[in-house]
C-alpha positions in Angstrom: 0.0 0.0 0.0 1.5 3.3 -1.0 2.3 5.7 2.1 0.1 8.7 2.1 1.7 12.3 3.4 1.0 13.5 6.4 -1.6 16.1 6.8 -0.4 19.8 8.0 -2.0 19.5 11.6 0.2 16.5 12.0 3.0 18.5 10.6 3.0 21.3 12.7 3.3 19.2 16.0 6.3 20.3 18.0 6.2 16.5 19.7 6.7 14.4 16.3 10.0 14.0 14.7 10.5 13.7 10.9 13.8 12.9 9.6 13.3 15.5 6.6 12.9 18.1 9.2 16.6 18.7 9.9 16.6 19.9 6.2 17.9 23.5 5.9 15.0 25.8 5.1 15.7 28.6 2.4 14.5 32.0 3.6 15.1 35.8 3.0 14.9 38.0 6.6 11.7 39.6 6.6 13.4 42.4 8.6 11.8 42.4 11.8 13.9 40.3 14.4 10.9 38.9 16.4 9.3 38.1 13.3 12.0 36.2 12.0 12.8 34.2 15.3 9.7 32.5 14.9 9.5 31.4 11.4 11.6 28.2 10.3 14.6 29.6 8.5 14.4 32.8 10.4 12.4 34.7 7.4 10.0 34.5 4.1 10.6 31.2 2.7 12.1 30.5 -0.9 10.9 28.2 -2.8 7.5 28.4 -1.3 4.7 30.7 -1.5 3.7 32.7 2.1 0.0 33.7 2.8 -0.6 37.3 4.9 -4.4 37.4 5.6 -6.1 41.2 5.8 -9.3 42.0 6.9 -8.6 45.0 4.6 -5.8 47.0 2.4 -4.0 49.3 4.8 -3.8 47.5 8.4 0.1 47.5 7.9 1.0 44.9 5.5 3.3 47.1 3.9 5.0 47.7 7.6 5.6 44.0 7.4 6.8 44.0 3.5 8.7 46.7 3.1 11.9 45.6 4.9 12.9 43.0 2.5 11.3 44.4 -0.8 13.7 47.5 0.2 17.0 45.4 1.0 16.3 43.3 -2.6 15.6 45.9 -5.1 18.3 48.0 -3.6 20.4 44.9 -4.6 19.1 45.3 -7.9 16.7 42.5 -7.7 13.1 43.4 -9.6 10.2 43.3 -7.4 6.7 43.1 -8.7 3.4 44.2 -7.4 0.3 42.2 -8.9 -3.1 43.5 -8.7 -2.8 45.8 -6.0 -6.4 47.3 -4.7 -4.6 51.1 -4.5 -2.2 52.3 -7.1 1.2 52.4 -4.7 2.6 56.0 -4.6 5.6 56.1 -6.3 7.0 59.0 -4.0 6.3 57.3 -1.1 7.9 53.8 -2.1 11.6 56.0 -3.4 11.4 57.2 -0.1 11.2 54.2 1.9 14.4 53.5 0.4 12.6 51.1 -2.6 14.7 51.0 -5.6 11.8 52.5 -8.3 13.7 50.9 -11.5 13.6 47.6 -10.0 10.0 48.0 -9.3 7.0 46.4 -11.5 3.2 47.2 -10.9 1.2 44.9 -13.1 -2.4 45.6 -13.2 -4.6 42.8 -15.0 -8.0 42.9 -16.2 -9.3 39.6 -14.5 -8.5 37.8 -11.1 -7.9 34.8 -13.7 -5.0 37.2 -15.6 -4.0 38.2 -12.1 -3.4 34.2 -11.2 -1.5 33.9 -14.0 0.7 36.2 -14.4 1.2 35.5 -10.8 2.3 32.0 -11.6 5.0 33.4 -14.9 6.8 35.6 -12.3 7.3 33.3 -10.0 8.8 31.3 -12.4 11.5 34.4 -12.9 15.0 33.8 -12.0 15.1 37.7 -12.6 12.8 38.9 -9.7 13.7 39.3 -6.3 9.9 39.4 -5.1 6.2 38.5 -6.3 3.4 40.4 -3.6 0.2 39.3 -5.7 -3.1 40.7 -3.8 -5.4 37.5 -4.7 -8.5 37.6 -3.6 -9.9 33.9 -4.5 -7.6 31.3 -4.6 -9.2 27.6 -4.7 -6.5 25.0 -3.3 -5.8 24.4 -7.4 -4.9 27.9 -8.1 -2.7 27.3 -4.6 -1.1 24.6 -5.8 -0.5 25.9 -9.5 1.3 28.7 -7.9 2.9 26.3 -5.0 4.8 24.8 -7.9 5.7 27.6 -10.0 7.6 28.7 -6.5 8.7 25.4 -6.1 10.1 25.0 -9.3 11.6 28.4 -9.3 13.6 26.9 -6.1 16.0 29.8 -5.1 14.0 33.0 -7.2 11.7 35.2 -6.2 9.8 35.6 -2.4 5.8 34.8 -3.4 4.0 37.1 -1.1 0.2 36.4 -1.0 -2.2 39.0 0.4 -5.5 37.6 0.9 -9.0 38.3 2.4 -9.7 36.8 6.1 -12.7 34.6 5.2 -8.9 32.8 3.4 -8.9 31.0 6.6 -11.8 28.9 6.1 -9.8 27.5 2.8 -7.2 24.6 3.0 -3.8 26.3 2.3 -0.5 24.5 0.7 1.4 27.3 1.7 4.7 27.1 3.2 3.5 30.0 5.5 0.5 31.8 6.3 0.1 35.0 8.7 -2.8 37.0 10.0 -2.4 40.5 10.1 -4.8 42.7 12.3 -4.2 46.4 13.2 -4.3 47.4 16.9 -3.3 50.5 18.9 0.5 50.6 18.5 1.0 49.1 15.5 -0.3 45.4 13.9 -0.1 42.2 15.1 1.0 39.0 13.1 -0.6 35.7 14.2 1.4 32.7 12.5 -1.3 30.7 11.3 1.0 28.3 9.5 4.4 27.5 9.6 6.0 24.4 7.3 8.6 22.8 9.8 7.7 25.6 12.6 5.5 26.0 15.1 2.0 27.8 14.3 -0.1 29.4 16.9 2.7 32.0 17.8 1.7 36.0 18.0 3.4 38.8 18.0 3.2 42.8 17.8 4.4 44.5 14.6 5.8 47.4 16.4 9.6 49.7 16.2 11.9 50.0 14.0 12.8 47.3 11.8 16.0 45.4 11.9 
């Protein structure tokens, strides 16, 4: 009988060992130090797609992102913004310290055109991040773009924003955070975390690291 995988809530069990688990995880330091203590690899995993849940645009996802979309493009990696709901402000991003040249918005004309161009960047060994807002994503569409990242192995970051009622769906995500705002800044729940430990909270607050 052929040996089925083991589902994520079995996973994510801090009390079961799995011999692949002493595998190095790939990841790019999101820039906050709490942040990155707690996620397996100590940042946004490569090779994987990562999930950040928003009850709605502006409760400081771009708090979260900006650190590493800053430190790549001003390495002269390309990042690329899909579908966002607001057209970013260029002014504001230059002076945040993102490197404008290296920066792509790509606004498509269907959530479907939005999946897949989705799917061709992450298959770009030129781009340093994807952040695609997606707001329906079946487990198929997650696992077309699962394996776009997967295949890509060391390119770009895939960066997810999503609506909350996400939560209800499966996810094959590597990672997948909530984001709420509260007084003093937001606060990341870890939701998910492939060879972590989910369940973990934390406020999004100071500087940066």
């Amino acid at each position: 009988m052929p040996l089925r995988p083991l589902p994520d809530s079995l996973l994510q069990r801090s009390d079961l060992w799995l011999g692949h688990k002493a595998q190095r995880i790939s990841a790019e330091p999101t820039g906050h130090a709490a942040l990155d203590a707690l996620l397996p690899g100590g940042g946004w995993p490569r090779g994987a797609i990562s999930e950040i849940l928003l009850p709605r645009p502006g409760v400081g996802e771009w708090k979260l992102l900006l650190p590493a979309l800053v430190r790549l493009s001003q390495a002269g990696k390309r990042i690329a913004l899909v579908a966002p709901p607001h057209l970013p402000y260029a002014p504001a991003l230059a002076g945040a310290g993102i490197a404008l040249e290296c920066c792509w918005i790509v606004q498509p004309e269907s959530a479907a055109d939005g999946v897949w161009a989705i799917e061709q960047l992450l298959r770009s060994s030129a781009l340093g991040a994807v952040v695609g807002w997606c707001e329906a994503a079946d487990e198929r569409v997650q696992r077309r773009l699962q394996l776009a990242a997967e295949q890509a192995g060391s390119g770009p970051l895939g960066l997810l924003l999503r609506p909350p009622g996400a939560h209800q769906q499966p996810s094959v995500s590597a990672l997948r955070l909530g984001l709420r705002p509260e007084a003093g800044g937001p606060r990341i729940d870890i939701l998910k975390a492939r060879g972590g430990r989910s369940g973990q909270s934390l406020k999004l607050a100071g500087q940066a690291a």
